[in-house]
N, C-alpha and C positions, 0 to 999 in steps of 0.2 A: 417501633422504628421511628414514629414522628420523634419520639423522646430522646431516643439517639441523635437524632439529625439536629434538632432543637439546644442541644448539647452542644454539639462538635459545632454550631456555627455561633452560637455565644461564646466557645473559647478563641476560635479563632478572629469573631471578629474583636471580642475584648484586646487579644494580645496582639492584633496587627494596629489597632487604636492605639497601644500604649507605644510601640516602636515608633506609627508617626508622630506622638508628643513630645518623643526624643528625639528625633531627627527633626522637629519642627523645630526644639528647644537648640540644639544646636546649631543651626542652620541661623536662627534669629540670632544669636551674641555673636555668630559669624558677621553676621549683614550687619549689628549694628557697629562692632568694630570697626566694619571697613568704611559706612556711611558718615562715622564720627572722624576716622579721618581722610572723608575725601571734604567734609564742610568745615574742616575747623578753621579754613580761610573766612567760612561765610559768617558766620558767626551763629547759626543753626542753635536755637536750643534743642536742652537733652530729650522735652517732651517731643517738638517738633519730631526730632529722627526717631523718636521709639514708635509715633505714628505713623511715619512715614514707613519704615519695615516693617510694621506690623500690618500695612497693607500689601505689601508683596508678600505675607505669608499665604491668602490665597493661592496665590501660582506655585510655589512652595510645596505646599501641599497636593496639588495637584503632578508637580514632578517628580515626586518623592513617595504616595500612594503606591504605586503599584509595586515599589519594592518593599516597603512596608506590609503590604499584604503578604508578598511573599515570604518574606522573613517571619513574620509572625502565624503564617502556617508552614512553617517549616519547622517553629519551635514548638509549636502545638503537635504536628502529627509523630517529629520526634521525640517528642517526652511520652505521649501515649504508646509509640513504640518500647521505649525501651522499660516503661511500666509494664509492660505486655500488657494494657489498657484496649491496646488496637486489635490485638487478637482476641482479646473477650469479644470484640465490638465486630469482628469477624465470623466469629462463632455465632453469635448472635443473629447472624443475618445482614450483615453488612459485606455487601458484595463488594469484588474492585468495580462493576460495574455502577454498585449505588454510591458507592465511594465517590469515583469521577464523578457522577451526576449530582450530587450534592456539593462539589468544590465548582463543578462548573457554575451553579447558580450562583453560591456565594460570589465569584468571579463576576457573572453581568453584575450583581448587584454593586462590587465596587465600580466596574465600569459603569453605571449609571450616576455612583454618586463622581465620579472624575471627571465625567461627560459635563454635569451640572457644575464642577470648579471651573474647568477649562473654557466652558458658552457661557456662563452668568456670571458667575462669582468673582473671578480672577480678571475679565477686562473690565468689569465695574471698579475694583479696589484699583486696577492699572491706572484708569481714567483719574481718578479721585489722588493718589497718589502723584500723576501727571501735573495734573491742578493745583497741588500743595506744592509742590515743587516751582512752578511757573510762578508761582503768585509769591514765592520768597526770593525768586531772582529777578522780580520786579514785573512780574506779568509777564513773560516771555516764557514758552516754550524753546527748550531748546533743540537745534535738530542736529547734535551732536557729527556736524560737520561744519568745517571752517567757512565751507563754500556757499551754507547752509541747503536747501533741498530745493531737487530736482526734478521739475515734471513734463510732461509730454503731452499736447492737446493735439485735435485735431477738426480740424472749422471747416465741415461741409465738405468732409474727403479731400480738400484742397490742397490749404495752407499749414504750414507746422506751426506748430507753436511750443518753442521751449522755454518754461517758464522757472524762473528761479525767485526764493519767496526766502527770506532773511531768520524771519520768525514769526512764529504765532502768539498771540497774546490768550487767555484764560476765558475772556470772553467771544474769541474766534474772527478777533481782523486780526487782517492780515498787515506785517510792516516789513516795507522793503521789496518791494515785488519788481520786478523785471522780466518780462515778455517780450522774447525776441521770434518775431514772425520769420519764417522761412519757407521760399518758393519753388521752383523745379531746378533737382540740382542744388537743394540745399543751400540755397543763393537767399542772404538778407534782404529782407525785403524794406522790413520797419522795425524799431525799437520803443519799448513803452516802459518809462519807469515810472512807477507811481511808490507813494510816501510809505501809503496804509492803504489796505480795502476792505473793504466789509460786502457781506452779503445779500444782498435782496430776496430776490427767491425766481425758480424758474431759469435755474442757470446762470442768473446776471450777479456779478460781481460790481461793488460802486465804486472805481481807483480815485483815488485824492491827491491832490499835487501832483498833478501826471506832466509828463515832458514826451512828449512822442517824435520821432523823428523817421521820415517815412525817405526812404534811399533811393534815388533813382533807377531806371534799370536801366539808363541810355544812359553815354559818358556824355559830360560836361552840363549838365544840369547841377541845379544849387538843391542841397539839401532840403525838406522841408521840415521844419521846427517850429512845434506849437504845444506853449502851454496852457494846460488849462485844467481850474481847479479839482472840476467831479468830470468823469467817463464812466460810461456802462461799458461790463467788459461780458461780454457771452463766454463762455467757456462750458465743459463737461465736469470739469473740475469744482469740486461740491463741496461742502465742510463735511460731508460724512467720508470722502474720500481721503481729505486731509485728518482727518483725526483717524483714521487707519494706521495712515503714512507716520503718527507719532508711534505708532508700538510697532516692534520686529514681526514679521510674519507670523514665528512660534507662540507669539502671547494675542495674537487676534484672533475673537472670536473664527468659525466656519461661515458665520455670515457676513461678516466683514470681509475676512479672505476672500469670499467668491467673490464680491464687492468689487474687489478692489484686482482679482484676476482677472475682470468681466471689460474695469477700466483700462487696464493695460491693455489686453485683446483689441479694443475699440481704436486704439493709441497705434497698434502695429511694433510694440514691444515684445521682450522673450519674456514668457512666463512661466518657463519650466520648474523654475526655484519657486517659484510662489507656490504652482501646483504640486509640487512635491510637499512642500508645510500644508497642505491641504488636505493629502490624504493623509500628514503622518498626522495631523488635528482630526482625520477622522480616524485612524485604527489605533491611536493612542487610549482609548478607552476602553478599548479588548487587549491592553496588554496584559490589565489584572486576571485576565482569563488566564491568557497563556501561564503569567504567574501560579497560579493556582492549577497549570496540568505540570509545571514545572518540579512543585512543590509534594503532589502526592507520591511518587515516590519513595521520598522517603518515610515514608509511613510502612512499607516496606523492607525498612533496611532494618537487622535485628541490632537492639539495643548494644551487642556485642563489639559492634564491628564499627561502631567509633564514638566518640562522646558529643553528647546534644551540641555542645559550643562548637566542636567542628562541623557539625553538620548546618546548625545555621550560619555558620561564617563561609560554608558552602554556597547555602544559598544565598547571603547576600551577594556573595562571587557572581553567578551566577546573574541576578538580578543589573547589577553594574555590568558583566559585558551583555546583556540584551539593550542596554541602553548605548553602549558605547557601538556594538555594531549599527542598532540603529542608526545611529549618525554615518557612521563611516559606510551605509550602502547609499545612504542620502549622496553623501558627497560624489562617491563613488557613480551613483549613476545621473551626475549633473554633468559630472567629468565625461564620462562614457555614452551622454543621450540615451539612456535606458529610458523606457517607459515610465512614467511618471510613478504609478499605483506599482510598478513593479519593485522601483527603487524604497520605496517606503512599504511594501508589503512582505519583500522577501527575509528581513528579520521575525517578522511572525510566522513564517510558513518555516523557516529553517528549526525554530524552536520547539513548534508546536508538534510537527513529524517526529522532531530526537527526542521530547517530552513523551511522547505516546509511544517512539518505539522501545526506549528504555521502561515504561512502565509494562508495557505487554510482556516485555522480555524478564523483566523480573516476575511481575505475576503469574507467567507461564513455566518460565525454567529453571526459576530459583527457588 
């Protein structure tokens, strides 16, 4: 039986390896097509953009793994079918019960290694890629809004603070920053614009070329206007929270996400959408499970009764709407205030019940 098991998971993990090096391989002449012409204003060379995609193949990889897996045990358990390979390995002593518990391991084992793309792998090359990017449009991060980004502090439960920040540079000052305080009733209190700031430590921020103007709250008083070169600026607002705020929820690490839910909470923001990319970053690594109850199956189905090609073009079907639902209960219960873990769990709970009951039903009555 070791020698059986020891088999059937070198095929499958061999042939779901080779589906992600095609789906890798296509995905990348995809990326670098579109990369080549979104810079051909910039003047980008060819190496420049082949490294630069070639670091978002981490994350890549890691969105693309678990259908990969499934398709590549879907082409393995049907080709052993329709060799009647499966029923030797039946006879043998390979139960539907050892069956399932030999796909379930292989399954954590992909989700362990998707767990390590999506927490190490893939926000290192994001970062790294960030970085190469910034440092060719002249040191600047961009925060792909006109308005550039928008944060929310808050100083001692008091006063608001909405701050607005132009861009980040590579090495983490800040240019263009504007902090507008506000008091009860949302009422202006003061305005701070500074050039550039950088960080000290311990929460202080150091603004540079600062112009502050502090508004009165009685009418007919004069403004007060005062510049001045350096200001320490207290805030909650940290470079590890801004370097969160460059990548989308979905491509932040779990530790960063909490990070950065924890910041919000503290702020008196809605964090439903963040908590939602949160558990779906954490059950995203037991999709290859579900994969893998989805997939046995067809180990099941006789060689007769369709050919290997439809059956993996089954299950990539298959693999593409668990991704697509995914999304769509996401939205769906951001729309609808559904439970957070409910919204991003009920794709795996719907799969994995119709996965087990169609295998019971075939192993029992067919």
């Amino acid at each position: 039986m070791r020698t059986l098991r020891r088999y059937l998971s070198l095929q499958i993990a061999s042939a779901s390896g080779l589906v992600l090096l095609v789906f890798l391989g296509l995905l990348f002449f995809l990326d670098v097509i579109n990369e080549l012409s979104n810079t051909a204003e910039s003047g980008a060379s060819l190496a420049h953009t082949l490294l630069l995609v070639s670091l978002q193949l981490p994350n890549r990889a890691y969105e693309v793994l678990p259908i990969a897996a499934l398709t590549g045990t879907v082409y393995v358990l049907a080709s052993l079918a329709a060799s009647s390979e499966f029923t030797v390995m039946r006879m043998s002593g390979l139960s539907p019960r050892r069956a399932l518990t030999l796909l379930l391991g292989l399954g954590l084992a992909f989700s362990v290694l998707i767990f390590a793309l999506g927490e190490f792998v893939s926000p290192i090359a994001e970062r790294v890629a960030a970085t190469m990017q910034a440092r060719s449009q002249g040191g600047h991060f961009g925060t792909n809004l006109s308005s550039g980004l928008w944060l929310r502090n808050r100083q001692g439960g008091k006063d608001d603070q909405m701050i607005n920040i132009r861009s980040v540079t590579a090495s983490g000052e800040l240019r263009g920053v504007h902090v507008y305080v506000l008091g009860d009733g949302a009422q202006l209190l003061q305005t701070i614009h500074a050039a550039s700031a950088v960080y000290q430590s311990g929460g202080t921020w150091l603004l540079r070329q600062v112009t502050s103007v502090a508004i009165p709250t009685q009418p007919g008083k004069a403004l007060d206007v005062r510049h001045e070169a350096e200001l320490p600026w207290r805030t909650s607002v940290s470079p590890s929270v801004l370097d969160v705020l460059l990548l989308s929820p979905e491509r932040m690490s779990v530790v960063d996400l909490w990070r950065y839910i924890g910041h919000l909470r503290a702020n008196g923001q809605a964090v439903q959408r963040d908590e939602i990319a949160l558990w779906r970053k954490l059950l995203y690594p037991l999709s290859a499970v579900v994969m893998m109850m989805l997939a046995l199956p067809f180990a099941y189905l006789h060689g007769r009764s369709g050919q290997i090609s439809w059956k993996v073009f089954g299950g990539i079907m298959l693999g593409i709407s668990f991704i697509l639902l995914n999304t769509l209960t996401s939205r769906l219960g951001l729309l609808a205030s559904w439970p957070t873990w409910l919204a991003a769990a009920l794709p795996y709970m719907f799969y994995t019940g119709s996965a087990l009951v169609f295998f019971v039903w075939r192993v029992q009555f067919r």
